[in-house]
N, CA and C of each residue as an Amber inpcrd file, in Angstrom:
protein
   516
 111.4760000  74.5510000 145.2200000 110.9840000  74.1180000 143.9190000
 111.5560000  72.7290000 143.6270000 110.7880000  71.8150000 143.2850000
 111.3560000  70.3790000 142.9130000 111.9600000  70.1280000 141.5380000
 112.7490000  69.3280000 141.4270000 113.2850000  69.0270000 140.3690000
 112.4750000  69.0330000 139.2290000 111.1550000  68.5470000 139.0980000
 110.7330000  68.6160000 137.4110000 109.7210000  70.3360000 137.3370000
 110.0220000  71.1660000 138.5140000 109.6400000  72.0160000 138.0560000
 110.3060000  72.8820000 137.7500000 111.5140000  72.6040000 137.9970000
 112.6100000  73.6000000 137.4460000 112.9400000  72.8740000 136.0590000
 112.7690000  71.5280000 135.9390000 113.2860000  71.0390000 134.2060000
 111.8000000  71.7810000 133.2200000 110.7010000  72.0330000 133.5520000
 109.6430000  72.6190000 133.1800000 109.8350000  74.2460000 132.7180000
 110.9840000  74.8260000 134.1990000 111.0390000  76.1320000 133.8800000
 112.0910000  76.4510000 133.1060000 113.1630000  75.7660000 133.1050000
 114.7520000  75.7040000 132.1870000 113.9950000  75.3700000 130.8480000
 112.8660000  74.7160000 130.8820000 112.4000000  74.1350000 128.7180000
 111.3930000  75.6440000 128.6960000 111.0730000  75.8500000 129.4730000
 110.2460000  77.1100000 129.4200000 110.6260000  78.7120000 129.0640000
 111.6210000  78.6910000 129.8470000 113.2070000  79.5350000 129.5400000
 113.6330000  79.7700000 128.0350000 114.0440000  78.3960000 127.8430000
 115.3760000  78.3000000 126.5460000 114.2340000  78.5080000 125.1130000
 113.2100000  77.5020000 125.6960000 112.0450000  78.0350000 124.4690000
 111.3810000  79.1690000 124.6360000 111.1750000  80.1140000 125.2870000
 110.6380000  81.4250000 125.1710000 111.7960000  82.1370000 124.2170000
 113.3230000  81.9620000 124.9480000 114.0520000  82.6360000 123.9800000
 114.2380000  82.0390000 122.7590000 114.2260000  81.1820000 122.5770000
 114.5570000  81.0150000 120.9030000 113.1340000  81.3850000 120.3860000
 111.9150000  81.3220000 120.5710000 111.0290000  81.9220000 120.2340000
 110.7630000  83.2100000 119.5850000 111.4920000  83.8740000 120.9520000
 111.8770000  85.5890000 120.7670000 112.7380000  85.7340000 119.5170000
 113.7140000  84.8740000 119.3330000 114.6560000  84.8780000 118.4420000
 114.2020000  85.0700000 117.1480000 113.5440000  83.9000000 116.8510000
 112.4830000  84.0390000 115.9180000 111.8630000  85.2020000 115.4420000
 110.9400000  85.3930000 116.3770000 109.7350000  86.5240000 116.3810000
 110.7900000  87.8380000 115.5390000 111.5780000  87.8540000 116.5950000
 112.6550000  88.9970000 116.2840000 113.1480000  89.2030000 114.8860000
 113.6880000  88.2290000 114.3010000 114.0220000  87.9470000 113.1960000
 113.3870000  88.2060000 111.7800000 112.2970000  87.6910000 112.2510000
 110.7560000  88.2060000 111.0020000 110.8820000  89.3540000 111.1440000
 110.6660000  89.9710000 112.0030000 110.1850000  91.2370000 112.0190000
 110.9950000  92.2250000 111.9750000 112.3420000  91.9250000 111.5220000
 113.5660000  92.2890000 110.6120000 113.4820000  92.2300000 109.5810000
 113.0400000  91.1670000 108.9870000 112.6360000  90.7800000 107.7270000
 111.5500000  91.4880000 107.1030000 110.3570000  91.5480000 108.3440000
 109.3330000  92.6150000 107.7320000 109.6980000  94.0830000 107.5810000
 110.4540000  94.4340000 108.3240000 111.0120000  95.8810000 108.0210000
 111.9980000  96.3030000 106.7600000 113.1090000  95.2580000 106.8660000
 114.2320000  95.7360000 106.5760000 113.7150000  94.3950000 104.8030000
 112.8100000  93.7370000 104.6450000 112.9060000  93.3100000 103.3150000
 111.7480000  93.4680000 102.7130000 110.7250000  93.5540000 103.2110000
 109.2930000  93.2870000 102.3990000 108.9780000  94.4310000 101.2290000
 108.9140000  93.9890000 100.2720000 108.4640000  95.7710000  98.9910000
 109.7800000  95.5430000  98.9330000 111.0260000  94.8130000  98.8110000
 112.4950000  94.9590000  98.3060000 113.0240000  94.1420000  97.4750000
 114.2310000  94.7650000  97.1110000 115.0030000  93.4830000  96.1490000
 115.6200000  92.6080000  96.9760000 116.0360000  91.3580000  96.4970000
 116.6690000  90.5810000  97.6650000 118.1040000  91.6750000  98.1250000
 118.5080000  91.1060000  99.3090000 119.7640000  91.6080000 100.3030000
 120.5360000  90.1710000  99.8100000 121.6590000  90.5890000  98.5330000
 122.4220000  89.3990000  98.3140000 123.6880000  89.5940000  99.3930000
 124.0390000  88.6320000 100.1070000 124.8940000  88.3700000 101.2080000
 126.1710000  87.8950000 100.3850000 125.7560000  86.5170000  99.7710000
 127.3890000  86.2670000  98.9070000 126.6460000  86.0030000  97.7360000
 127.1070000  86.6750000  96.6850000 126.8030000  86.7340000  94.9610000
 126.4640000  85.6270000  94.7980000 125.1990000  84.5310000  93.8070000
 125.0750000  83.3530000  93.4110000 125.3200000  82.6420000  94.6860000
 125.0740000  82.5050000  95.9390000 125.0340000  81.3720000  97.1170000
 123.7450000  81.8400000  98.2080000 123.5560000  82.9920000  98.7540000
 122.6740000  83.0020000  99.7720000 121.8600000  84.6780000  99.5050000
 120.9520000  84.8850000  99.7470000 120.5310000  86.0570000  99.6130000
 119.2460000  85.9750000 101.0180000 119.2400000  87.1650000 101.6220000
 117.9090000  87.4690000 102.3110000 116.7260000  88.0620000 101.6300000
 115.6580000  87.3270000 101.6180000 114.3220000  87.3130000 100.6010000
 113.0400000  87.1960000 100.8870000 111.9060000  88.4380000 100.9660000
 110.9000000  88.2140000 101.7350000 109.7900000  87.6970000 101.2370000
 109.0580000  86.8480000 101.7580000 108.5160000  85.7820000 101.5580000
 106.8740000  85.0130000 102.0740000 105.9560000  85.5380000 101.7720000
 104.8240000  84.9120000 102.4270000 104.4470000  83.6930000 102.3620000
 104.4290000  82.6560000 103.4050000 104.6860000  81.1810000 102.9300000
 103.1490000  81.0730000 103.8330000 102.3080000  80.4650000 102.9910000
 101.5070000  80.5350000 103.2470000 100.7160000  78.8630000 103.2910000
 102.1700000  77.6770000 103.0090000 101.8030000  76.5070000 102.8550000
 103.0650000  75.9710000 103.8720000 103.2730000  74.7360000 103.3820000
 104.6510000  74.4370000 104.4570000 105.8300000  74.3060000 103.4550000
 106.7590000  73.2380000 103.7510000 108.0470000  73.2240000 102.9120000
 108.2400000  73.0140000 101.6070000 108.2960000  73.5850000 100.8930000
 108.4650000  73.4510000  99.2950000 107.3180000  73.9580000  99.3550000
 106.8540000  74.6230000  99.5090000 105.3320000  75.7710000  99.4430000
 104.2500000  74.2710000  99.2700000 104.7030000  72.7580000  99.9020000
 103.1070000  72.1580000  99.6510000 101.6930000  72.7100000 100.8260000
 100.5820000  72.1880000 100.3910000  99.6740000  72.4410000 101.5760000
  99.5770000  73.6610000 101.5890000  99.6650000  74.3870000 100.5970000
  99.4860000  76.0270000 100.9080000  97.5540000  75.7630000 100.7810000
  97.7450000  76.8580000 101.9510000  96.5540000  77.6360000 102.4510000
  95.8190000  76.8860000 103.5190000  96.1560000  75.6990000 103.9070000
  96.0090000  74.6860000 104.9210000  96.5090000  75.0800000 106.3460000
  95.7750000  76.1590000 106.5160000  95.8610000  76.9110000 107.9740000
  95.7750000  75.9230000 109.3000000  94.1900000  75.1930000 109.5740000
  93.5390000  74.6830000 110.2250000  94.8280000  73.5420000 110.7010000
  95.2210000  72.4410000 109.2110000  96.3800000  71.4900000 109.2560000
  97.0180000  71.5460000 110.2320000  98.0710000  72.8590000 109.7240000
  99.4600000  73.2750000 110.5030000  99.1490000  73.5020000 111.7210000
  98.2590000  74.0160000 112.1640000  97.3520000  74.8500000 113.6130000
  96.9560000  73.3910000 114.2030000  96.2480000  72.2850000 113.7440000
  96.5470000  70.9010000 114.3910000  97.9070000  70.1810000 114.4210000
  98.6200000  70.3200000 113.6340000 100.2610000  69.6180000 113.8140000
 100.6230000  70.2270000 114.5220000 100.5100000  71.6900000 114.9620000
 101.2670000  72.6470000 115.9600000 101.0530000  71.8120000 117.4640000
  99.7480000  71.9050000 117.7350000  99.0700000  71.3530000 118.9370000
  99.4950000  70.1550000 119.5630000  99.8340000  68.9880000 118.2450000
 100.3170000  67.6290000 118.3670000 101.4770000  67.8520000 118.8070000
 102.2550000  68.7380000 118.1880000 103.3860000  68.7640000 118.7980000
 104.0480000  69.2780000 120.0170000 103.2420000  70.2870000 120.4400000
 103.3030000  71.0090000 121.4850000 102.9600000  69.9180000 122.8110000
 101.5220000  69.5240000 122.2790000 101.1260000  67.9250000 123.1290000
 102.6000000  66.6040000 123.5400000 103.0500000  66.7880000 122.4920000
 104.0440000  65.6740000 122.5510000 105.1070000  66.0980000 123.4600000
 105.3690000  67.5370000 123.2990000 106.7630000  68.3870000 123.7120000
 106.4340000  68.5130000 125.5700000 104.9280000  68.3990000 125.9660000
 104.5520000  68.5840000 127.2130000 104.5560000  67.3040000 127.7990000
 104.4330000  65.7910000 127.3690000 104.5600000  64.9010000 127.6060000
 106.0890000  64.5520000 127.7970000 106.7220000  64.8800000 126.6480000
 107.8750000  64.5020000 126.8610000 108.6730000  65.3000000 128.2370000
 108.5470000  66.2310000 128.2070000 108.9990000  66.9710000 129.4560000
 108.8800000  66.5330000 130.9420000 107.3010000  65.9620000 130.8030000
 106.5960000  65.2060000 132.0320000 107.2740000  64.2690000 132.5420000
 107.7330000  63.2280000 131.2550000 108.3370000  62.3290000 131.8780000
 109.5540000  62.2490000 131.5950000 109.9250000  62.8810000 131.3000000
 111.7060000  63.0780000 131.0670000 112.3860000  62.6280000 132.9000000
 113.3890000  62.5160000 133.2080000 113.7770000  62.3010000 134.0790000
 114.7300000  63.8380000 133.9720000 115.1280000  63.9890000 135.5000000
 116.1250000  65.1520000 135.3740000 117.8100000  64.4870000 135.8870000
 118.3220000  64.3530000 134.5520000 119.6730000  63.8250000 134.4360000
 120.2950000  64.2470000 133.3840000 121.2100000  64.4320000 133.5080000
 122.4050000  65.4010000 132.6250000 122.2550000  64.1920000 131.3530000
 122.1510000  62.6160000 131.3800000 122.3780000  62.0400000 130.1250000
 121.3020000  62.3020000 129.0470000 120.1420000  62.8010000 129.7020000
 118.8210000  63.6790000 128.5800000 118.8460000  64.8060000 128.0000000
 119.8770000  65.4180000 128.6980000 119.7210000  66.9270000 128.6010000
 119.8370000  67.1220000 126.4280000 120.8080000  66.2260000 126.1020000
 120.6730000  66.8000000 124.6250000 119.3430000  66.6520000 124.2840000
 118.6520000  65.2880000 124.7600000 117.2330000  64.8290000 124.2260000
 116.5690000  66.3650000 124.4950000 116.7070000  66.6470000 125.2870000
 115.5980000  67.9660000 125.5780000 115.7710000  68.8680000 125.0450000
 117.3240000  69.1330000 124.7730000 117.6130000  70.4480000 123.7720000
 116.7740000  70.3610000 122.2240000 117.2440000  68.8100000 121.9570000
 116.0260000  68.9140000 120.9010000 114.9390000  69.3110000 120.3620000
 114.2300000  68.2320000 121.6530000 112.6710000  68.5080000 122.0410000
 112.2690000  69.9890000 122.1560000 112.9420000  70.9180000 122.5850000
 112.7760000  72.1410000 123.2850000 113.2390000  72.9730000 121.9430000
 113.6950000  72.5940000 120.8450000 113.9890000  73.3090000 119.6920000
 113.0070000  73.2170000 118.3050000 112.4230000  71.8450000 118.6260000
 111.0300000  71.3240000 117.7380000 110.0060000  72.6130000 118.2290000
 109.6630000  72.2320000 119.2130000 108.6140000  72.7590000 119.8560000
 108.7980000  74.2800000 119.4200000 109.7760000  74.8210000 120.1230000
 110.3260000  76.1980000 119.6820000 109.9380000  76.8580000 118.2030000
 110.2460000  75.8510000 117.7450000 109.8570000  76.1540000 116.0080000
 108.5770000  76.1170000 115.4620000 107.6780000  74.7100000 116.0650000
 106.4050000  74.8380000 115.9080000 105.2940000  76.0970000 116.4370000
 105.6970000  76.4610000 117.5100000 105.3950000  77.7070000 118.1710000
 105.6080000  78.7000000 117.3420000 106.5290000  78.7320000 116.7670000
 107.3920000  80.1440000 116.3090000 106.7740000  80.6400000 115.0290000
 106.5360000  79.5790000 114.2100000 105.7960000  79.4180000 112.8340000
 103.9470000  79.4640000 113.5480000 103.8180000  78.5730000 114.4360000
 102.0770000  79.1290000 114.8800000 101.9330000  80.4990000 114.7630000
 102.8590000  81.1410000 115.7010000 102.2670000  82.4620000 116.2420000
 102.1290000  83.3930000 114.5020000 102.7830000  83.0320000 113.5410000
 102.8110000  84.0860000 112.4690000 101.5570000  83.2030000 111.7690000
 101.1660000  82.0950000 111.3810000  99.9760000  81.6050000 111.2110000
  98.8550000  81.9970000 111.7280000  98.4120000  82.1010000 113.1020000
  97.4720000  83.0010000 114.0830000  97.5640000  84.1080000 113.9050000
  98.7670000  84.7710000 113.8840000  98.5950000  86.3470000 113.8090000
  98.3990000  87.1560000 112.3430000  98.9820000  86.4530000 111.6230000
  99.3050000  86.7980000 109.6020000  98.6320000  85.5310000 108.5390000
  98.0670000  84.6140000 108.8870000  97.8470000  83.8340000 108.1210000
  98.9450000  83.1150000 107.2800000  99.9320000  83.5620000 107.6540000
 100.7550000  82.8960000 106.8920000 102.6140000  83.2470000 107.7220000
 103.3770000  82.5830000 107.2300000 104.7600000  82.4210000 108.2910000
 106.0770000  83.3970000 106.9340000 106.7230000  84.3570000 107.7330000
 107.8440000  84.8440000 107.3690000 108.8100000  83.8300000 107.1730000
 109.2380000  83.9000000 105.8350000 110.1580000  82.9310000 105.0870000
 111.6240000  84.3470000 105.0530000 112.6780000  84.0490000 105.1330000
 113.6720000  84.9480000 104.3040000 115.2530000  84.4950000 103.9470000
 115.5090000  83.1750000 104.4270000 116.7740000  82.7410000 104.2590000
 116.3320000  81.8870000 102.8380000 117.3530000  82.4380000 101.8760000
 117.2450000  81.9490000 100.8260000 118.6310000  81.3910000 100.1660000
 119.3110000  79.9740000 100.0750000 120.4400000  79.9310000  98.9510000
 120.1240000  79.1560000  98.2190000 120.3150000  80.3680000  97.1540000
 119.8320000  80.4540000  95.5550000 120.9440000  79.8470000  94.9960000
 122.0360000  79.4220000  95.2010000 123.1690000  78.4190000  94.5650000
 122.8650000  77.1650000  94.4410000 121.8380000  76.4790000  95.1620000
 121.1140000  74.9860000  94.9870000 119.6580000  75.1930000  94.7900000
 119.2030000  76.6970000  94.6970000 117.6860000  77.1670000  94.4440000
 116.5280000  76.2800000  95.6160000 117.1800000  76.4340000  97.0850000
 116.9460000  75.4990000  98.2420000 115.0410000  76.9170000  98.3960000
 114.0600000  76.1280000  99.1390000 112.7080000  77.0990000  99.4360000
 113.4560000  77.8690000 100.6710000 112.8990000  78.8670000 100.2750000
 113.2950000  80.4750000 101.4710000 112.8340000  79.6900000 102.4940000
 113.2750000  79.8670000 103.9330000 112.8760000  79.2850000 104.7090000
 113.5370000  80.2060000 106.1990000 112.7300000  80.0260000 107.6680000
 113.6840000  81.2200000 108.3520000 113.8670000  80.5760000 109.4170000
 114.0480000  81.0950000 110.8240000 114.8180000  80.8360000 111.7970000
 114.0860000  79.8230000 112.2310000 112.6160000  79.6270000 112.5880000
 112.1220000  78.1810000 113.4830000 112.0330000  77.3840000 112.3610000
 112.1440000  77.4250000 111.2140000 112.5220000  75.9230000 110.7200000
 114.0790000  75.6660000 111.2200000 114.9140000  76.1370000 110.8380000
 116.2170000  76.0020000 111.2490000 116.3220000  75.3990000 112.9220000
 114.9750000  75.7380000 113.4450000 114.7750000  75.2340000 114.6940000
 114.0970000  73.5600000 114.9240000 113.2820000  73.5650000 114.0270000
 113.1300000  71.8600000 113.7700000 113.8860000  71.3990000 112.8420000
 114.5160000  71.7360000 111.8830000 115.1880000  71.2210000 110.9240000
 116.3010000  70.5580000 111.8610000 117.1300000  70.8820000 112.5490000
 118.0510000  70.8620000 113.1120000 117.9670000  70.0350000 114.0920000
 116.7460000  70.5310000 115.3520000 116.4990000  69.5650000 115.9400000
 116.1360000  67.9390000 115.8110000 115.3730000  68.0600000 114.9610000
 115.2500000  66.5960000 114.4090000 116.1240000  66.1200000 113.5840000
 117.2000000  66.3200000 113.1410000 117.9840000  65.5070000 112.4970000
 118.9010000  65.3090000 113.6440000 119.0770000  66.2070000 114.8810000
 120.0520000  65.9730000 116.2860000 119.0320000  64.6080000 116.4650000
 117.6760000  64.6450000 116.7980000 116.8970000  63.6610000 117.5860000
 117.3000000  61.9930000 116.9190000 117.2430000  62.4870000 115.8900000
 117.6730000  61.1090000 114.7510000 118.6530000  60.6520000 115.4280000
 119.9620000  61.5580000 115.2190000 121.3570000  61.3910000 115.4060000
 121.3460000  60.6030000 116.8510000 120.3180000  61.1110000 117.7070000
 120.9800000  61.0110000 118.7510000 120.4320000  59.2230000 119.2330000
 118.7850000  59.6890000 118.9020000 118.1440000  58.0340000 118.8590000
 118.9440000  57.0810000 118.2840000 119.9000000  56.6910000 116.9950000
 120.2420000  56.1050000 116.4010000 121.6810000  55.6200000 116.9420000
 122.2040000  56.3470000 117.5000000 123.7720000  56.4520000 117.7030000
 123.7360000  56.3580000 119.4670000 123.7360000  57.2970000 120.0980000
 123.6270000  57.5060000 121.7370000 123.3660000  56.9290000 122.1260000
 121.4770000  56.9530000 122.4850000 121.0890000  56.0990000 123.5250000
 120.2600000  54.6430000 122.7350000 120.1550000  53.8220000 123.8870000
 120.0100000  52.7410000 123.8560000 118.1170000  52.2890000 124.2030000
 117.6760000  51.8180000 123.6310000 116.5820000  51.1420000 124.3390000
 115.7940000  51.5360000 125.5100000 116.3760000  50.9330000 126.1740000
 116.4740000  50.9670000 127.8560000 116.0100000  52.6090000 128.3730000
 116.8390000  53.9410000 127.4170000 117.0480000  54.8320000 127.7550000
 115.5440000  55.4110000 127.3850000 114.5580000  54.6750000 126.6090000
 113.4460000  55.5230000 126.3050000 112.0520000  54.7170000 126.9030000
 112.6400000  53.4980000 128.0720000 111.6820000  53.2680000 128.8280000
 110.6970000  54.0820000 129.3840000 111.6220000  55.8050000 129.9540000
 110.9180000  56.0830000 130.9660000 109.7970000  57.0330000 130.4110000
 109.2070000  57.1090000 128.5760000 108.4720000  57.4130000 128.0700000
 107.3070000  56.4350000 127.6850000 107.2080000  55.5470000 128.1290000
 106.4760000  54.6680000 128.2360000 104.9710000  54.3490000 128.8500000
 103.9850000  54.0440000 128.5100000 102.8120000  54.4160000 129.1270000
 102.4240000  53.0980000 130.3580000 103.6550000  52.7850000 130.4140000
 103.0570000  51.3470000 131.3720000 103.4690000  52.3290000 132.7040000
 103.0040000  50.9490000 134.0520000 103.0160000  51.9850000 135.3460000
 104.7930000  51.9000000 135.8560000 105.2190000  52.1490000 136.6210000
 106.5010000  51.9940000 137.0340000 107.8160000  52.4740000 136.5580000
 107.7160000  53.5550000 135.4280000 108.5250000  54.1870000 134.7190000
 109.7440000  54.6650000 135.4720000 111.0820000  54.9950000 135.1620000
 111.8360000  55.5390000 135.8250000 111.2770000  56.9730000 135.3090000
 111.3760000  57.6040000 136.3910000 110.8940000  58.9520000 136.9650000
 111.0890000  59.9220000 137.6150000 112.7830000  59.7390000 137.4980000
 113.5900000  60.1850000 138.7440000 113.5130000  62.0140000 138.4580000
């Protein structure tokens, strides 16, 4: 097996499981909260809270199925490109953890969009009255503020040549 098909099967891997993670998680939530009072965790700071989010963050764009179901795609598009040409070198590897945690999340929130029309929300802290929100946001949320971090601070220029649409890319 060559090198970018094992970096294909390692993003293929780590995102199936956090996926699962996900999936898993809701459907904790659908059991163990839906028809309930919240599950307060610490008094006045965080409570578990079930939630049909049926728009995106701060409930905008509700009912904008089709939207999210095209941003999903874009991103998934982007997450397969980026992979393509990623090089396989330990100095990317955070870039990919990223990438591979976006994606993860966009997936994670599709599949309850496709399957429910709408995405399991249940992490709620009600001490800053923050929107319920659940595990694959926590999966792009996170990731993209790493991607920020990392674009801004880490790497250099040079380092995002090999995403580039001209011919001669490093490609190693």
């Amino acid at each position: 097996m060559n090198q970018k098909a094992k970096q294909f099967l390692a993003a293929g891997i780590g995102m199936a499981a956090l996926i699962g993670l996900d999936q898993w998680t809701k459907y904790l939530a659908v059991e163990k909260l839906m028809g309930k009072e919240a599950c307060v965790i610490w008094p006045g700071v965080f409570e578990l809270r079930y939630l049909e989010n049926r728009g995106a963050a701060f409930g905008m764009l509700q009912g904008k199925q089709g939207f999210f179901f095209l941003i999903g795609i874009i991103v998934l598009a982007a997450a397969v490109y980026f992979f393509y040409r990623l090089p396989y070198r330990k100095r990317y590897l955070p870039l990919a953890l990223c990438v591979g945690g976006i994606a993860a999340g966009a997936i994670g929130n599709m599949i309850d969009r496709l399957s429910q029309g709408y995405v399991v929300d249940f992490f709620y802290f009600c001490l800053i009255d923050f929107p319920i929100f659940n595990v694959a946001d926590c999966y792009v949320t996170v990731g993209a503020f790493a991607l920020a971090v990392l674009v801004m601070f880490y790497y250099q220029d040079e380092d995002f040549s090999v995403f580039s649409f001209k011919k001669g890319g490093d490609r190693e």
